[in-house]
C-alpha positions as CSV (number, residue, x, y, z in Angstrom):
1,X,1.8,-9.2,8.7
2,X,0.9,-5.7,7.0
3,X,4.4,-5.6,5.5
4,X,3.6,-8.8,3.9
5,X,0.6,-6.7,2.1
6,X,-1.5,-9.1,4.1
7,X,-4.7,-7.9,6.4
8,X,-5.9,-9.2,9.6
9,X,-8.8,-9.5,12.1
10,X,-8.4,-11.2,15.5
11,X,-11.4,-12.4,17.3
12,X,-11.4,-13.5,21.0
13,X,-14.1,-15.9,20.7
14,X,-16.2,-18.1,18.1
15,X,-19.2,-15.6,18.8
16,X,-17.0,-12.4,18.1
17,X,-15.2,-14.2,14.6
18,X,-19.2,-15.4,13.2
19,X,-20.2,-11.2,14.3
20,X,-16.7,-10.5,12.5
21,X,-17.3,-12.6,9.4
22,X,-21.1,-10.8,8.7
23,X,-19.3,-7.8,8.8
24,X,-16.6,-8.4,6.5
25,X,-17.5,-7.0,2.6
26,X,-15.7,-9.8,1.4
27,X,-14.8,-13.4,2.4
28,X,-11.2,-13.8,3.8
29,X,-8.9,-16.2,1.8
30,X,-7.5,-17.6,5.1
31,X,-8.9,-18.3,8.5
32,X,-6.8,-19.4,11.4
33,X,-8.6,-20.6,14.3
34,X,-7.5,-21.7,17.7
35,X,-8.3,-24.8,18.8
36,X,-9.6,-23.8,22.6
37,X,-11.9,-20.9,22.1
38,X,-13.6,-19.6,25.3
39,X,-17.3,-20.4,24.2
40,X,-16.3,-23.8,21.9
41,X,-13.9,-25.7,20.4
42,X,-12.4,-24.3,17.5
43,X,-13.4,-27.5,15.4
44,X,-17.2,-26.1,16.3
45,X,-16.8,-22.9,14.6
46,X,-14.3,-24.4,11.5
47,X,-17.4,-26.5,10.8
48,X,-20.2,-23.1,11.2
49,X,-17.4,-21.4,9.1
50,X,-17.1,-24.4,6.1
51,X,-20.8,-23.8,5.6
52,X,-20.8,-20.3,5.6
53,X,-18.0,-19.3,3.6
54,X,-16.4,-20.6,-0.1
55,X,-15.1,-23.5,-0.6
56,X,-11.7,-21.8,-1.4
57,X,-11.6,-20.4,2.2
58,X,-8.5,-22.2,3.9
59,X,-9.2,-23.6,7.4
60,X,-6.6,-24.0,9.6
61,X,-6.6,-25.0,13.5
62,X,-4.1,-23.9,15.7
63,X,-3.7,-25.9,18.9
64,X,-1.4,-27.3,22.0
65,X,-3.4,-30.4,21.3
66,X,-2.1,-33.5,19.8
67,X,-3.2,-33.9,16.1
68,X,-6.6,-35.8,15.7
69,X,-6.9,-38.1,13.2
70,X,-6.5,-37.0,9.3
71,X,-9.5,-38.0,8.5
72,X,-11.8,-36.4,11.6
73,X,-10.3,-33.1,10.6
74,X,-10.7,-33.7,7.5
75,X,-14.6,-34.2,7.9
76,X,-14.5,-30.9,9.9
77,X,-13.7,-28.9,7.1
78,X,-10.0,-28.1,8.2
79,X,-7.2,-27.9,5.2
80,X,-4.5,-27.5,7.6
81,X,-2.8,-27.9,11.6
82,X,-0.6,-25.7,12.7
83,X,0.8,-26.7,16.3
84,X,1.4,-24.3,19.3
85,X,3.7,-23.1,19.9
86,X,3.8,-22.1,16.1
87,X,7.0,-21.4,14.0
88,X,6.7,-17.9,12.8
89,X,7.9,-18.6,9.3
90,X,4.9,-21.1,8.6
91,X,2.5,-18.9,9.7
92,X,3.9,-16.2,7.7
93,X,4.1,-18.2,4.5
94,X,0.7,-19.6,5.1
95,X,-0.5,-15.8,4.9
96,X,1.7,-14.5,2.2
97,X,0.4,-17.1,0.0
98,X,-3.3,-17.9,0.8
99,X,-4.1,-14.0,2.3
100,X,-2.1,-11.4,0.5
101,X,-4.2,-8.3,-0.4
102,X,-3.9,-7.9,-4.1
């Protein structure tokens, strides 16, 4: 994604993304997380992330799993689903346009 001008971090688990985030001098724009993490479900940490971060933040959960209700993810704080496996071009226009380092 760097020749898309867009920068990433990867974190294996909800712990190591919440460490990541404190680090971070600013807030990312985009935040893709999957939906089985090894220490919780990535609904858990959307909903530790939607009160931590702005409200411009995007939110999107990434999962095998068959898409819950509208509404429940809604409530969690997600904007978006993206379904494993993914399709390459989504994911790289859902950086391009939410994550691009201007």
């Amino acid at each position: 994604l760097e020749s898309y001008s867009v920068y990433v971090n990867w974190a294996g688990s909800g712990a190591e993304a919440l460490d990541q985030l404190e680090q971070l001098t600013s807030p990312p724009k985009l935040v893709i997380v999957d939906g089985r993490l090894p220490d919780l479900h990535g609904l858990e940490l959307i909903r530790d992330l939607r009160q931590r971060l702005p409200a411009d933040t995007e939110l999107y959960l990434f999962s095998a799993d068959t898409v819950a209700e509208p509404q429940a993810l809604a409530r969690s704080g997600v904007n978006g689903f993206l379904r494993k496996p993914f399709d390459t071009d989504r994911l790289i226009d859902l950086a391009v346009r939410f994550a691009t380092v201007e």
